[in-house]
C-alpha positions as CSV (number, residue, x, y, z in Angstrom):
1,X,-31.1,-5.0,-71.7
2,X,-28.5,-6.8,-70.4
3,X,-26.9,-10.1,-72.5
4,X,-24.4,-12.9,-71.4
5,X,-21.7,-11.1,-74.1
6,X,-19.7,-14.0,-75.5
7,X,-16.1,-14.1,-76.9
8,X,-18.0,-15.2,-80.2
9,X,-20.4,-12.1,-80.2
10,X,-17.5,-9.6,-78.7
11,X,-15.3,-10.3,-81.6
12,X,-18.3,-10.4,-84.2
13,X,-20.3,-7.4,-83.3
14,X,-19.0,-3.8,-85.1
15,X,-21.9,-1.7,-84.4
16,X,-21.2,0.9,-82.2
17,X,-22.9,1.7,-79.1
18,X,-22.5,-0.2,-75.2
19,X,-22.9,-3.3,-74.9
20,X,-24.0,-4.0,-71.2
21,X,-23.0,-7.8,-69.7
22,X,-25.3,-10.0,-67.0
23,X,-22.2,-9.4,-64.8
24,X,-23.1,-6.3,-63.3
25,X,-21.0,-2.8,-64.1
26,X,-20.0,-4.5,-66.8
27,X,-20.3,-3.4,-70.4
28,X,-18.0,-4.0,-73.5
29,X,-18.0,0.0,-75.8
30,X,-17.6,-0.8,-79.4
31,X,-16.2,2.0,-81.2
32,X,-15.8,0.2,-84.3
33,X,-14.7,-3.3,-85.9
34,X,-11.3,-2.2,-84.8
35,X,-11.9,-0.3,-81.4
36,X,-13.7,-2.2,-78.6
37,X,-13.2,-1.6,-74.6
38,X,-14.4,-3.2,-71.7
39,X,-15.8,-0.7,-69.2
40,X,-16.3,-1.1,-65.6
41,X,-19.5,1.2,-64.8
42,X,-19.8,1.9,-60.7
43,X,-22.3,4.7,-59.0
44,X,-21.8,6.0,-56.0
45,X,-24.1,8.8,-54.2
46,X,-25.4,9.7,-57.5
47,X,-21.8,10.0,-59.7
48,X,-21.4,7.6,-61.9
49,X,-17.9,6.7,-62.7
50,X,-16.4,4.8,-65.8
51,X,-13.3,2.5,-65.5
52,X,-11.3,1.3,-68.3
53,X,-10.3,-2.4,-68.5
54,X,-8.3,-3.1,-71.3
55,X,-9.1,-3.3,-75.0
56,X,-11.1,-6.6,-76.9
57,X,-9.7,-8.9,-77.7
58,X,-6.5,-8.5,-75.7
59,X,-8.7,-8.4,-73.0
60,X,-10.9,-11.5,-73.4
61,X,-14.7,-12.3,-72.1
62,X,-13.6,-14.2,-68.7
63,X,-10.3,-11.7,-68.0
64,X,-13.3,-9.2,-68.5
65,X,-15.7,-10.3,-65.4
66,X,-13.0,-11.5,-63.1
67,X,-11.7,-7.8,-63.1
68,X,-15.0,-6.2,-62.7
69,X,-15.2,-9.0,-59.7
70,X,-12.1,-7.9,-57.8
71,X,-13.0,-4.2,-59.0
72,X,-16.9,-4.7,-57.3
73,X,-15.1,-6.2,-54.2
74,X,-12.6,-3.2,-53.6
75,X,-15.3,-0.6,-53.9
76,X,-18.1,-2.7,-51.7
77,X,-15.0,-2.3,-49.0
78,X,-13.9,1.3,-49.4
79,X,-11.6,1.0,-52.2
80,X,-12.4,3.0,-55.1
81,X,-10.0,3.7,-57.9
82,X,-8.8,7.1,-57.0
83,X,-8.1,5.8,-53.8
84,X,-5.9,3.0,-54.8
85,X,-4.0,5.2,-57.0
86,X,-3.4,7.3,-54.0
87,X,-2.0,4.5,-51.8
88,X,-0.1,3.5,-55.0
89,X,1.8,6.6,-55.4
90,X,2.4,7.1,-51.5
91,X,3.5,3.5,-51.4
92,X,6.4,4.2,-54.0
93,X,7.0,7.8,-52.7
94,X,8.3,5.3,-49.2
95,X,10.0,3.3,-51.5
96,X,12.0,6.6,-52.8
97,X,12.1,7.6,-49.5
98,X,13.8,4.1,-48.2
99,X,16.7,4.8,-50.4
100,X,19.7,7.0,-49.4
101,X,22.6,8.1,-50.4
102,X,25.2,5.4,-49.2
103,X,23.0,2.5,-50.7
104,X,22.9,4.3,-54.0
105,X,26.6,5.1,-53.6
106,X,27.6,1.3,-53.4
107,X,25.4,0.4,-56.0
108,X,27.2,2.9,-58.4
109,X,30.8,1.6,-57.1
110,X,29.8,-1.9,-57.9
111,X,28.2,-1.3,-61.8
112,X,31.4,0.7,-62.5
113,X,33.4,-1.4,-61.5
114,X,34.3,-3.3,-64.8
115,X,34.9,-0.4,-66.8
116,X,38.1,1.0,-64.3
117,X,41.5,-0.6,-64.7
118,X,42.2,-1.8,-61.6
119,X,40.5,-2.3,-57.7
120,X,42.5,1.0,-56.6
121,X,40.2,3.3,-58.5
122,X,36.5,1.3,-56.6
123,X,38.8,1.5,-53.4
124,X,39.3,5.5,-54.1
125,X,35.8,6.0,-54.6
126,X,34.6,4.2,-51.7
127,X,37.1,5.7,-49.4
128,X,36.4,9.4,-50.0
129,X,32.5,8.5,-50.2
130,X,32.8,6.8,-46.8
131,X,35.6,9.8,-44.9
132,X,33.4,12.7,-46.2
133,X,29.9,12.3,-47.7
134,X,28.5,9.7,-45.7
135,X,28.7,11.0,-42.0
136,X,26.4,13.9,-43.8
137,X,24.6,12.8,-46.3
138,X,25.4,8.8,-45.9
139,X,21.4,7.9,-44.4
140,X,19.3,10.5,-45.9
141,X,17.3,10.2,-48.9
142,X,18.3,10.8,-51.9
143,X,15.7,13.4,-52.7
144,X,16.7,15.7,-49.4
145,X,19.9,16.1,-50.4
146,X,20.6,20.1,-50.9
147,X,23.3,22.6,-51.5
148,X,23.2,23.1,-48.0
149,X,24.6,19.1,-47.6
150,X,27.4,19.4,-50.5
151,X,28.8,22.8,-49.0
152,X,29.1,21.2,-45.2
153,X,31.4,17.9,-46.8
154,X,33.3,20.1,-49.4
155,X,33.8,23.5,-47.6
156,X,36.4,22.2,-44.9
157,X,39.1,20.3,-47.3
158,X,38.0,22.3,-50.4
159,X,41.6,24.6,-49.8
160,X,43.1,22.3,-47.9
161,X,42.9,19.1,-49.9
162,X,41.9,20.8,-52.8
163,X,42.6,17.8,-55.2
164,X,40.6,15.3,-52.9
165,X,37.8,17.7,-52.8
166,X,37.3,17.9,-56.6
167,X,37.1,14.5,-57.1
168,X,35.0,14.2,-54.3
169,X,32.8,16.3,-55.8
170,X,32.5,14.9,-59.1
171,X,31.7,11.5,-56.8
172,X,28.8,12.8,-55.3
173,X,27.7,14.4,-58.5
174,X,27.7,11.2,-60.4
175,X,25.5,9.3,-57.8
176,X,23.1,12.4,-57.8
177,X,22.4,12.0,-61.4
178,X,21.9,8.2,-61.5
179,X,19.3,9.3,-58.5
180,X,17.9,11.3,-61.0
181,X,17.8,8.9,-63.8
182,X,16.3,6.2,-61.1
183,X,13.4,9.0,-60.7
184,X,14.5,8.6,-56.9
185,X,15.3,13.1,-57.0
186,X,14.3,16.0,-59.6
187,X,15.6,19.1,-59.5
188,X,19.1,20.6,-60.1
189,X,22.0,18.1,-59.1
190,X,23.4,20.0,-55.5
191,X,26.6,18.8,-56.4
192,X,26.9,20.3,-60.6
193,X,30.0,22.6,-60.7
194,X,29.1,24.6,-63.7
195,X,26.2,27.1,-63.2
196,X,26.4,25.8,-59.5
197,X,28.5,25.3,-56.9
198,X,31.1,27.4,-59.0
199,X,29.5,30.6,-57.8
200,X,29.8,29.6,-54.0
201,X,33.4,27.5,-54.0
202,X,36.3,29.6,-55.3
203,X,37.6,27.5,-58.7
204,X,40.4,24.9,-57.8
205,X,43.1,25.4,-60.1
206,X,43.6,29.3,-58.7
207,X,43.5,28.3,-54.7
208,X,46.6,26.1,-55.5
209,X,49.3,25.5,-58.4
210,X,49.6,22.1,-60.0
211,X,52.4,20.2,-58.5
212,X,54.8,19.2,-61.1
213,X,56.2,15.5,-60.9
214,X,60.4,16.9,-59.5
215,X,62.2,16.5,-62.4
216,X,66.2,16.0,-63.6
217,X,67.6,18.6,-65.6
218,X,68.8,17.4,-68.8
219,X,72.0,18.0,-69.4
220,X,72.8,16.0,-66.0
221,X,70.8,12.9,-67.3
222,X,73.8,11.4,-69.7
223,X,76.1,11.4,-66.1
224,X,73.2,9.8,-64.4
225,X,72.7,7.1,-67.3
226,X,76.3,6.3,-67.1
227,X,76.1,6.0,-63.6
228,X,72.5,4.0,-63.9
229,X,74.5,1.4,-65.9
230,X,77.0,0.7,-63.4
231,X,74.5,-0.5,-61.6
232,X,73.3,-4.6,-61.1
233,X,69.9,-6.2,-61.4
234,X,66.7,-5.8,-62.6
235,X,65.6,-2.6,-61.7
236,X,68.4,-0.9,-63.2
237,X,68.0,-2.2,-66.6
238,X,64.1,-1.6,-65.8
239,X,64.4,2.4,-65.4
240,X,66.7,3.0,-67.8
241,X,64.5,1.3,-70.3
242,X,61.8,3.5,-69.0
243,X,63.5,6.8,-69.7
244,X,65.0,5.6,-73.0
245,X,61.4,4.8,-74.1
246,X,59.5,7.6,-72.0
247,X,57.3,5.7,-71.0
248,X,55.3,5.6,-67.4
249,X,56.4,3.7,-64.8
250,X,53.5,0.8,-64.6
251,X,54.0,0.5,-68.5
252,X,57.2,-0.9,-67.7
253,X,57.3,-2.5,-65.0
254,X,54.2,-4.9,-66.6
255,X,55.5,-5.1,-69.9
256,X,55.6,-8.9,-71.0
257,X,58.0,-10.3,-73.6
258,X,55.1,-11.2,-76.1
259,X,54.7,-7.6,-76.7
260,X,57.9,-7.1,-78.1
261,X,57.8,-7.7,-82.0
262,X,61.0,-7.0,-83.9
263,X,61.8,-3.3,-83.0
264,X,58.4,-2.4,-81.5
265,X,57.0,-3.0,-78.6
266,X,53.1,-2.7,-77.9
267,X,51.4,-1.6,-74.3
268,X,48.1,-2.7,-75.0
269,X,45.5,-0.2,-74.1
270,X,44.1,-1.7,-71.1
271,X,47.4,-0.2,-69.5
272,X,47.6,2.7,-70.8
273,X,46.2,6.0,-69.1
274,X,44.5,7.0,-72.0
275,X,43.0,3.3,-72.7
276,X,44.9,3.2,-76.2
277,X,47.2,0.9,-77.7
278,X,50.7,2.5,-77.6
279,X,53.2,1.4,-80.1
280,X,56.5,2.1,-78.6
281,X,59.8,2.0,-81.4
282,X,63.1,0.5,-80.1
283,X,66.7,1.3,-80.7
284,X,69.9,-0.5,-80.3
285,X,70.1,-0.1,-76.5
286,X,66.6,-0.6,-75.2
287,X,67.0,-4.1,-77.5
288,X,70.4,-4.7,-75.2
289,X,68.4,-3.6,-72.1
290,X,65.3,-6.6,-72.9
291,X,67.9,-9.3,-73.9
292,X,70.3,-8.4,-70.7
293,X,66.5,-8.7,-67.8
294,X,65.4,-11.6,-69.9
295,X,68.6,-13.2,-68.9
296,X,68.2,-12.3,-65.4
297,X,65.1,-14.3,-65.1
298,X,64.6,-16.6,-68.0
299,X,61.1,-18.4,-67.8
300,X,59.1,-14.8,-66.9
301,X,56.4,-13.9,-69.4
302,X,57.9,-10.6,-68.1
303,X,60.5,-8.4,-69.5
304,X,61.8,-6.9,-66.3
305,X,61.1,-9.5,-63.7
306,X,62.0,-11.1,-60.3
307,X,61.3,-14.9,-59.3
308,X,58.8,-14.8,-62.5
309,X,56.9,-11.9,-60.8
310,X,57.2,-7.8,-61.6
311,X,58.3,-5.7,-59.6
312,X,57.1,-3.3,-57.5
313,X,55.8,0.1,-58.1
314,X,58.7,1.5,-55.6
315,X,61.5,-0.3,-57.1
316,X,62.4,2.8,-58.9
317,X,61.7,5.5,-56.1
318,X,64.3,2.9,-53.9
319,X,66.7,2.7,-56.6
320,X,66.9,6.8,-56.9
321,X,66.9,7.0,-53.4
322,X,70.1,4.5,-53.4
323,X,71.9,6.7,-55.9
324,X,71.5,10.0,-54.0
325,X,68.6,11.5,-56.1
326,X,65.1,11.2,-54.4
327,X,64.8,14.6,-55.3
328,X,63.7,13.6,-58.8
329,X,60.8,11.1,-59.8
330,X,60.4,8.6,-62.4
331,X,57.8,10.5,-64.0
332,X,59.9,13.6,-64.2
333,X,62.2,11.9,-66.8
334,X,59.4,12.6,-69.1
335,X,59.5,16.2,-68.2
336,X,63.2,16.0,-68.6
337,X,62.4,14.4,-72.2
338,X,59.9,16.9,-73.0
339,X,62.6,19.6,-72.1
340,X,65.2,18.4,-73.9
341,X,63.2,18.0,-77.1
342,X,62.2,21.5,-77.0
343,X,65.4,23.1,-76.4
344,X,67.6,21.2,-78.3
345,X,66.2,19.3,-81.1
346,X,64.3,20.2,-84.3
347,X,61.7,17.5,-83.8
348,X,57.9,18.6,-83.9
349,X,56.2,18.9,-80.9
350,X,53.4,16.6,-82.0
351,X,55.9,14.0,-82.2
352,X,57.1,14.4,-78.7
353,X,53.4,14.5,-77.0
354,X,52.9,11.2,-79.2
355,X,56.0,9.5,-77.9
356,X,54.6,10.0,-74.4
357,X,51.6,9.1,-75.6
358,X,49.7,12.1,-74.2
359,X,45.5,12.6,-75.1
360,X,45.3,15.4,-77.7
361,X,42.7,17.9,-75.6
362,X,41.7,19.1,-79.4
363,X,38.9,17.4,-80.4
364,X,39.1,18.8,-83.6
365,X,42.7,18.0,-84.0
366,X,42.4,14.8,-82.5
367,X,40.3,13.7,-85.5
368,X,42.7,14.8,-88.0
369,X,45.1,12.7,-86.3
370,X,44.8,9.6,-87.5
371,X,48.3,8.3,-87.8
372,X,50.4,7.3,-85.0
373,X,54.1,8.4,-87.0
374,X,55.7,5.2,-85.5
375,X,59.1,6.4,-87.7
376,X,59.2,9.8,-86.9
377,X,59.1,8.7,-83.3
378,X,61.5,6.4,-84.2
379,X,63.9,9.2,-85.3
380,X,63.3,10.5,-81.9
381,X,63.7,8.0,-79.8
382,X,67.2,7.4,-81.4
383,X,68.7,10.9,-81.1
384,X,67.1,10.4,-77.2
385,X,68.9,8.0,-77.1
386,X,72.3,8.9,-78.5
387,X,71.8,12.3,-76.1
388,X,71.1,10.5,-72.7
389,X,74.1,7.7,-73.7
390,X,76.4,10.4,-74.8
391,X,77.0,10.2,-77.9
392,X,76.8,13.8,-78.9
C-alpha cells in the first residue's frame, strides 16, 4: 500500500523490497542500508517500464516527486523516455553536423597559437588552409570529409609545390584528429600519410631533391672576409659576426647586448629553431665585432642595430648582392663551415653539428648527450676563425 515516504523514513528504512510513494509511479527500491534508488514506474498498453532517478540520499524525497512530475507530464503528452533519448542523440548528431571544416580549422590556428614563435607560422597555416582546403572541404562537415576530398586539394600541387603540399597535408591532418578527439568524426584520419595516403601519393622527398641553401666555397671565404671588412656600417660587422659564430641569420640580427657575458654569448631558446638555449663561445674578433656595432648605435639593447631598432631580415641578402655575390646565401656559410671542418680540420663532427646547434635525430644518442662542450667548441670557433681571417 502506498505511504507518504519521508526523508526521515527513506534514510532509516534497510529492509529490502519497494517501497511505493502517494505520488503515483513513484517508488523508492531499497537494496540495502547502503543501496537505495528512486524508481519511476509508468505502463503503457500493458508494458510496464521502470525509470531510474538517481540514488537516496543524493536524490532527496522532494527532488524525488518533482522528477516523477515532469517525467508523468512528458509521457501524458507523447514523450516517453526512449523517445527523448532519440531526439537527444539526433539533436547533437545536428550539432556535429553544424560544424565544418573551416570553423574547426580557425579554432586550431587560434589554441596553437601561443606555442609558435612568431605570427608568420598562424599566418602560414591560415594561408594554405584558406588557398587549398577550404574551396573543397572549407563548408562541409567534419564527419564527410573522405579520401576522395584530401586527393582533389593535394593531387594538383603535390609535384608541383611539393613542399607546400606536405605541410598542407600535415595541416589538414592535425584538424582531422582534434575532429576526432571532439567526437565530431570516427574512422581513419583521410589525411594520415603512413598506412594511407602513402599508397596513393608517390613519397615527396623522391619527386624532388632538397634544395641546398647556395653556398661559398671555402677556401674563397678568407678573400671575401677581407673584403667584408672593408666595408662600413652595421650590417657588415653583423654578417661577419654571423659567419664567425655560425650562427642563423635571425640569431643575429636579434641578439641584444645583455646576452653577452664575458666570452659567451647566450640565444635564449625562444629564438632558436630547435627551442633550446644556445651558448655560443667568442674569440678575439667577434669581441672586436660587438664593441665596434655597439659603438655605432650606443643606447640599443641590441648588438647590431640601427636608430635603436634591428635590422632587417634582407640586410644581408642586399649586402651580398652589393659585393657581387647573390649567388651565395647567408645560410650557406654554415655549409661552407661544415665543409671546411670536414676537410680540413681534425675536430669531431659532433662538435661541429653542436656549434650550429643542429637537433640530434638520435634519440638514443640524444640522451647520452648531455653536455653542451662549450670549450671544445671554443677550440673550434678559434681555428674558424683564424682560417676565415687568414691566419693560416
Amino acid at each position: 500500500m502506498p505511504v507518504h515516504i519521508t526523508q526521515a523514513h527513506a534514510t532509516k528504512v534497510n529492509q529490502p523490497g519497494r517501497i511505493y510513494d502517494t505520488h503515483r509511479g513513484l517508488h523508492l527500491w531499497v537494496k540495502s542500508e547502503k543501496a537505495k534508488y528512486w524508481i519511476y514506474r509508468n505502463a503503457k498498453d500493458g508494458k510496464r517500464t521502470d525509470i531510474s532517478l538517481g540514488s537516496f540520499p543524493r536524490v532527496g524525497v522532494a527532488e524525488a516527486r518533482r522528477k516523477a512530475g515532469e517525467l508523468a507530464d512528458q509521457i501524458g503528452h507523447g514523450v516517453t523516455p526512449v523517445t527523448r533519448r532519440m531526439e537527444i542523440a539526433v539533436a547533437k548528431e545536428a550539432e556535429k553536423q553544424a560544424i565544418t571544416f573551416s570553423e574547426l580549422a580557425k579554432q586550431i590556428v587560434e589554441s596553437k597559437q601561443p606555442e609558435w614563435k612568431n605570427a608568420k607560422h598562424a599566418q602560414q597555416w591560415s594561408n594554405t588552409l584558406e588557398e587549398y582546403a577550404f574551396p573543397q572541404v572549407g563548408q562541409k562537415a567534419l564527419a564527410d570529409i573522405t579520401t576522395d576530398d584530401i586527393l582533389q586539394i593535394l593531387t594538383p600541387i603535390w609535384q608541383t609545390k611539393t613542399e607546400t603540399a606536405t605541410r598542407l597535408r600535415g595541416r589538414i591532418e592535425r584538424v582531422l584528429a582534434a575532429a576526432t578527439i571532439k567526437g565530431l568524426r570516427h574512422g581513419v584520419n583521410p589525411a594520415q600519410w603512413r598506412g594511407h595516403l602513402d599508397c596513393l601519393l608517390p613519397q615527396a622527398k623522391k619527386l624532388k631533391k632538397v634544395k641546398h641553401h647556395p653556398a661559398m666555397p671555402y677556401q674563397e671565404l678568407p678573400q671575401f672576409v677581407e673584403l667584408l671588412q672593408g666595408r662600413d656600417g652595421a650590417a657588415a660587422l653583423a654578417l661577419e659576426f654571423c659567419i664567425l659564430t655560425a650562427a642563423r641569420t635571425s640569431e643575429v640580427l636579434l641578439a641584444k647586448r645583455s646576452e653577452i657575458a664575458g666570452d659567451v654569448w647566450t640565444v635564449p631558446a625562444e629564438r632558436m629553431k630547435a627551442g633550446r638555449e644556445h651558448k655560443v663561445p667568442l674569440c678575439s674578433r667577434t669581441h672586436q665585432l660587438i664593441t665596434k656595432a655597439m659603438e655605432l648605435d650606443a643606447d640599443s639593447e641590441y648588438v647590431f642595430s640601427k636608430k635603436e631598432k634591428p635590422m632587417s631580415n634582407m640586410a644581408f641578402l642586399a649586402l651580398l648582392k652589393r659585393m657581387g655575390r647573390d649567388d651565395v646565401t647567408t645560410h650557406g656559410f654554415r655549409s661552407t663551415f661544415r665543409d671546411w671542418v670536414s676537410e680540413e680540420t681534425d675536430h669531431s663532427p659532433e662538435v661541429a653539428e653542436m656549434a650550429l646547434a643542429h637537433t640530434i635525430a638520435n634519440r638514443v644518442e640524444a640522451a647520452y648527450r648531455r653536455g653542451d662542450l662549450v670549450e671544445k667548441r671554443r677550440l673550434l670557433l678559434k681555428d674558424w676563425e683564424d682560417f676565415c681571417l687568414g691566419r693560416f
